[in-house]
C-alpha positions as CSV (number, residue, x, y, z in Angstrom):
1,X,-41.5,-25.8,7.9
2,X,-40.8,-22.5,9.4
3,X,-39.1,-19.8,6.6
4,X,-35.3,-19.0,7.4
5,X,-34.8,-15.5,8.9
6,X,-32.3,-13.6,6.5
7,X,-31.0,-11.6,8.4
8,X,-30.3,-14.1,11.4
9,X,-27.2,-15.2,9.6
10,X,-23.5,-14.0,11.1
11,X,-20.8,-14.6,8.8
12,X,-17.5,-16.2,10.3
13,X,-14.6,-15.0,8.9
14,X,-11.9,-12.1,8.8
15,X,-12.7,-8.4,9.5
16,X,-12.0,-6.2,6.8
17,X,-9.9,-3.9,9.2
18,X,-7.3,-7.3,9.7
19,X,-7.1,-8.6,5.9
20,X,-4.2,-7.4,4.2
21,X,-4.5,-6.6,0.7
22,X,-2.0,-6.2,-1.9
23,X,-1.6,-4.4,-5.1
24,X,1.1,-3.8,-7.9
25,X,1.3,-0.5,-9.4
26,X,3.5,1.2,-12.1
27,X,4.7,4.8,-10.2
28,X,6.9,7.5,-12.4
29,X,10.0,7.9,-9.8
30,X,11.6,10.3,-12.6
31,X,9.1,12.9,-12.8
32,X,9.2,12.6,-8.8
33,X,12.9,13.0,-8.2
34,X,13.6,15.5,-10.4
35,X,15.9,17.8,-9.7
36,X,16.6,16.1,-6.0
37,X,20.4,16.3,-5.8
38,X,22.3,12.8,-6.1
39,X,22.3,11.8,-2.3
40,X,19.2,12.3,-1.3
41,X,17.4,10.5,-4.6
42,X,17.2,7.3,-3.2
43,X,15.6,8.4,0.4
44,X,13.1,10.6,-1.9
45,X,12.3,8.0,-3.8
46,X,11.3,5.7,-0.7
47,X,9.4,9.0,0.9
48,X,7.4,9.4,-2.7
49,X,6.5,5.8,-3.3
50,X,5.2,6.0,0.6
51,X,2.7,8.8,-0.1
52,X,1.7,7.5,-3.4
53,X,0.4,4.2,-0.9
54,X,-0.7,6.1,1.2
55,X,-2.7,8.0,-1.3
56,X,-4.4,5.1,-3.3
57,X,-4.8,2.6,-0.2
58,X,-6.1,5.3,1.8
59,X,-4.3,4.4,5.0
60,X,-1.3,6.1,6.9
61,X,0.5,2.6,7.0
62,X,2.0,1.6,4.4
63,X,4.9,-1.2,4.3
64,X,7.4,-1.3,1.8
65,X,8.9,-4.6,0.9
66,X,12.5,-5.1,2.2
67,X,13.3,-6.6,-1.8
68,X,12.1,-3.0,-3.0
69,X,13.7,-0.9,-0.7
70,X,17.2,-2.5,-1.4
71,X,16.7,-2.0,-5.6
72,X,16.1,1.6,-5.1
73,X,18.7,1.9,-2.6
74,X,21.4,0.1,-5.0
């Protein structure tokens, strides 16, 4: 028998560009609104939580869940 080639071998599956991954995090809206007058906390708040993604995923798009969007806007 002839030994396998290691190298030979594609793997079949999902580029890591395409898989969408998804983390919970605990983010401090206080210390990030602070001071923001009452109107405008709610659209800050959104803006924040958006570069705080985009900080720690690394990526310029980040989606925020309808569900989350609606309890800071309430």
């Amino acid at each position: 028998m002839a030994p396998a080639k290691k190298g030979s071998e594609k793997k079949k599956g999902r580029s890591a560009i395409n898989e969408v991954v998804t983390r919970e995090y605990t983010i401090n809206i206080h210390k990030r609104i602070h001071g923001v007058g009452f109107k405008k906390r709610a659209p800050r708040a959104l803006k924040e939580i958006r570069k705080f993604a985009m900080k720690e995923m690394g990526t310029p798009d980040v989606r925020i869940d309808t569900r989350l969007k609606q309890s800071s806007l309430g």
